[in-house]
C-alpha positions in Angstrom: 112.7 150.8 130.5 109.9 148.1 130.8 109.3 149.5 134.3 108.7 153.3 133.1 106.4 152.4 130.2 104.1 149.9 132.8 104.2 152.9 135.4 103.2 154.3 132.6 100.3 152.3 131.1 99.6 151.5 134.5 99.0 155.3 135.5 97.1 156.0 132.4 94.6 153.3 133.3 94.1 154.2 136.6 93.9 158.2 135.5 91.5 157.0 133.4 89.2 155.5 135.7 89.5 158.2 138.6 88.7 160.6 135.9 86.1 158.6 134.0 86.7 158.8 130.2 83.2 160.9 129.8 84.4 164.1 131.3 86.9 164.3 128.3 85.5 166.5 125.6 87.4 164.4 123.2 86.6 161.2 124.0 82.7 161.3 122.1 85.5 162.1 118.5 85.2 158.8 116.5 87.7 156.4 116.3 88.8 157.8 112.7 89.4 161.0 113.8 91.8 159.7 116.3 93.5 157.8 113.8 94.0 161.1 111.6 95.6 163.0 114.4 97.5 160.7 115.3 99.0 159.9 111.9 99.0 163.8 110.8 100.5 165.0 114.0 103.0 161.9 114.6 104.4 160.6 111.4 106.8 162.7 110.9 108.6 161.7 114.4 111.8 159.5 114.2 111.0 155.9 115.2 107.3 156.5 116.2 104.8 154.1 114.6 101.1 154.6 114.5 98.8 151.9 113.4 94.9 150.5 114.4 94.6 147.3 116.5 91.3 146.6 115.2 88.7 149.1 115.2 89.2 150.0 118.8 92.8 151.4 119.0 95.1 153.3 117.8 98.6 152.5 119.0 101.7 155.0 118.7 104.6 152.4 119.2 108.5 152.9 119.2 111.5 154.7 120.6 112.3 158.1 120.8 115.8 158.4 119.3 116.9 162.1 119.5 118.6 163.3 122.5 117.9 167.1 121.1 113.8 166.5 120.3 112.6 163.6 123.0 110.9 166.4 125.3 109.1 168.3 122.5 108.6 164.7 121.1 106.9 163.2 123.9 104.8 166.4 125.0 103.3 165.6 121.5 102.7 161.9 121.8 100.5 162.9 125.1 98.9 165.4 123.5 98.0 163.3 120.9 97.0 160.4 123.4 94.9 163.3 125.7 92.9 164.3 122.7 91.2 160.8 121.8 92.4 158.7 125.6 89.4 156.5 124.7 91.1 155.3 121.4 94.5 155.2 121.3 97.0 153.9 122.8 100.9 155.3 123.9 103.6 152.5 123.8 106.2 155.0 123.2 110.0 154.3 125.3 113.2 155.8 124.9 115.6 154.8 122.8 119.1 153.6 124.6 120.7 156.1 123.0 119.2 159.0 125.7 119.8 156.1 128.8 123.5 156.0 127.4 123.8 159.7 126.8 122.6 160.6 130.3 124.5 157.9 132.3 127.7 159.9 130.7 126.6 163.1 131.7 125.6 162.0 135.3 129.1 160.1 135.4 130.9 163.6 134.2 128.9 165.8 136.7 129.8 163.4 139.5 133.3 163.0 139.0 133.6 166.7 139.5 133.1 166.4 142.9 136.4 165.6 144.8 136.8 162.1 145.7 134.1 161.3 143.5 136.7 160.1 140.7 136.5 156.4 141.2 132.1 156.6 140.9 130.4 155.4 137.2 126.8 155.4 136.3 126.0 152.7 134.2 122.7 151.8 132.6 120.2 147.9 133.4 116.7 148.3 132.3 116.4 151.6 132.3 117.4 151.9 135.7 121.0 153.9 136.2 123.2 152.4 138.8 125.6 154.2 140.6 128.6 152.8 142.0 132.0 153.3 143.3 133.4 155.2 146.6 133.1 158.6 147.9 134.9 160.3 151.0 131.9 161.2 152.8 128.6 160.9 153.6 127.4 164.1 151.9 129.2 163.7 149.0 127.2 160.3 148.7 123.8 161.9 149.0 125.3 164.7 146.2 125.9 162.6 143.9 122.3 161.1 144.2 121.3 164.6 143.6 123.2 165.0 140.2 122.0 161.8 139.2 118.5 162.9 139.4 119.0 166.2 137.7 120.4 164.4 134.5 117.3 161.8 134.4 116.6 161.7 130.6 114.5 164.8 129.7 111.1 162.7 129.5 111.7 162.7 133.3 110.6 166.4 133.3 108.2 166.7 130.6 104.6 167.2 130.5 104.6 163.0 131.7 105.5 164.1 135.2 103.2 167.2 135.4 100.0 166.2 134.5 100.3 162.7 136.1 100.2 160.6 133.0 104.1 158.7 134.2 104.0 159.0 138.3 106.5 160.9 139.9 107.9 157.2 141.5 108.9 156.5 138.4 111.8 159.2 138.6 112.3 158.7 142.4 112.8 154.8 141.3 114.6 155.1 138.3 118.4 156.2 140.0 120.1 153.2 142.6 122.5 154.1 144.4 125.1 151.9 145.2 128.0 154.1 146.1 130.4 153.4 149.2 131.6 155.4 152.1 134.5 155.5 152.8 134.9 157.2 155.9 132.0 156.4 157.5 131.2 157.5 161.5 131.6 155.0 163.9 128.2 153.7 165.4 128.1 154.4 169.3 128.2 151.2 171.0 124.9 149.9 172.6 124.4 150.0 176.1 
């Protein structure tokens, strides 16, 4: 999780400074105005805080809880942030309730697979691990794929798209660690 939200902030500065904060109709809005978005549009979202650091920034802080609303929640929390980028601030994660729920769902889909019963997905850092033993190859590189479809929603949302959270961060955020079983035989070396 702390790895997402500093690809995060990370990409967000360096958007910022490719872009240049002056080409962003919103960014001559005053600091106030930021504020009042932010509070009107956001305060009615499930563990999302708003508050000023000073009289520079605005800072939305907190987890997204809600497995059902974290897309529609997030989309808003970056449009929020677009409007006024000069002023506020996104420290939003996800709660570990949407790590957990997806590790079970990635699990599930796997274990469909025949020979794929012994593999488990479990969740470090917001990072999901993959482990156990498949038959082949193929069915390895499959299950990899699965993973990656059921990568929390936030994965796909507006993040990814308009290059506020790098697409590395969902490359980076499945590990596989599954074993082969039958594995080719390397060719001997001449």
């Amino acid at each position: 999780m702390r790895t997402i939200l500093f690809l995060l902030c990370l990409t967000l500065v360096s958007e910022r400074l490719a872009q240049g904060e002056s080409k962003t109709a919103a960014s001559t809005g005053t600091f106030s105005e930021a504020f009042d978005l932010a509070k009107r549009e956001l305060g009615g979202i499930n563990g999302i805080t708003v508050r000023e650091q000073g009289v520079s920034y605005v800072v939305i802080s907190g987890k997204l809880k809600s497995a059902e609303t974290v897309l529609s929640d997030y989309d808003l929390v970056l449009k929020v942030q677009n409007a006024y980028p000069r002023y506020i601030l996104n420290l939003v994660t996800l709660g570990e309730s949407i790590y957990t729920d997806s590790a079970e769902r990635m699990q599930r889909e796997i274990r469909k697979l025949d020979g794929s019963e012994k593999v488990s997905v479990r969740v470090l850092n917001g990072t999901f691990f993959m482990e156990g033993e498949v038959n082949e190859i193929a069915d390895r590189d499959y299950a990899e794929t699965i993973a990656t479809t059921f990568l929390p929603p936030i994965m796909g949302s507006n993040a990814i798209r308009e290059n506020v959270l790098m697409l590395g961060a969902k490359k980076f955020s499945v590990r596989n660690m599954i074993r082969v079983k039958n594995l080719p035989r390397m060719p001997a070396s001449r």
